[in-house]
N, C-alpha and C positions, 0 to 999 in steps of 0.2 A: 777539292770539293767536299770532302770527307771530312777533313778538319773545322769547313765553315756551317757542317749541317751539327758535327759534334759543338762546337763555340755557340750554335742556336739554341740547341737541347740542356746546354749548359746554363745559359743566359735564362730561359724560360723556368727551369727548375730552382736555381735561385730567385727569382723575382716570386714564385708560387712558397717558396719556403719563406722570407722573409717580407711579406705583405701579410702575415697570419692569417692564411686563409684554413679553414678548420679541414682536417684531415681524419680519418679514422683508422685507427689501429685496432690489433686483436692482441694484447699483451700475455694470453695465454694462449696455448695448444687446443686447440679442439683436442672433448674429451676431458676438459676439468671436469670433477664431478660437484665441487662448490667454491665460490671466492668470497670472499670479505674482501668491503673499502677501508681502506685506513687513512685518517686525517693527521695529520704536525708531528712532531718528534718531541713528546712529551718521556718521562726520563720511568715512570714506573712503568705507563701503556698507553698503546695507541690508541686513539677514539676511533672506535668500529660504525660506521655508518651503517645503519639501515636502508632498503631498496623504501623509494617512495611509493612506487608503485609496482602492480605485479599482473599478471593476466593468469586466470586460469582454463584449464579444456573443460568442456562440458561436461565431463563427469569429476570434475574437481579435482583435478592433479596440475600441479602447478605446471606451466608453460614459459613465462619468462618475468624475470626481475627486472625493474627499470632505476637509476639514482637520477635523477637532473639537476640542474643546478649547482654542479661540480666548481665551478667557477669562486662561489662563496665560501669553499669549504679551506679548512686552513691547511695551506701547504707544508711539508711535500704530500703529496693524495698518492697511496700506492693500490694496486690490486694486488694480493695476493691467491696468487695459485694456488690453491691444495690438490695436489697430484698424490696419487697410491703409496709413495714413496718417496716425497718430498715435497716443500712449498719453495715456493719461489716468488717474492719480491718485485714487482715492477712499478716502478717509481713513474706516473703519468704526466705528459708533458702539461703546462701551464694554459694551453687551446681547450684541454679535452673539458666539455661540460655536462657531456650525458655518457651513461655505459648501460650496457644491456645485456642481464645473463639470460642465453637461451636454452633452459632446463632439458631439451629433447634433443637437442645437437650436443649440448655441454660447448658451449662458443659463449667468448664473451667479447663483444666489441664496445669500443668507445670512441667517440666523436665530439 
């Protein structure tokens, strides 16, 4: 019985993987305190994407960054983490289209 609920759970998680159904990740830690997108593997520098849009709090401190439209942007698209004492690199799957930094958590997800 255990085996046929595990071969279900199995079956069901491949069919949601490989039908591209869009998923969202957090490729950093809560607690970055800033990321840059980075577009293709050009040989002097990455092309830095600016946020499209952004929301601010009403007394004018920023609240969060938005990019959309990830999908056009030329691959590989990475986020990078700038951490206290390191960056780190995260190369986003070929799904994600939109990412959202949110300035007052320091969270960044993409979808």
């Amino acid at each position: 019985m255990l085996s046929r609920i595990r071969a279900e759970a199995i079956v069901i998680v491949g069919v949601t993987l490989s039908s591209g159904t869009a998923f969202a990740i957090e490729p950093c830690h809560r607690g970055v305190p800033t990321i840059p997108i980075e577009q293709g593997n050009f040989a002097k520098a990455p092309a830095t994407m600016d946020p499209d849009a952004e929301t601010l709090h009403p007394d004018g401190k920023l609240q969060e960054q938005r990019w959309h439209n990830l999908h056009a942007a030329i691959r590989p698209l990475k986020v990078i983490c700038h951490y206290a004492n390191k960056d780190v690199s995260v190369t986003l799957p070929e799904t994600i289209d939109t990412c959202v930094w949110e300035h007052d958590e320091r969270r960044v997800r993409c979808f």
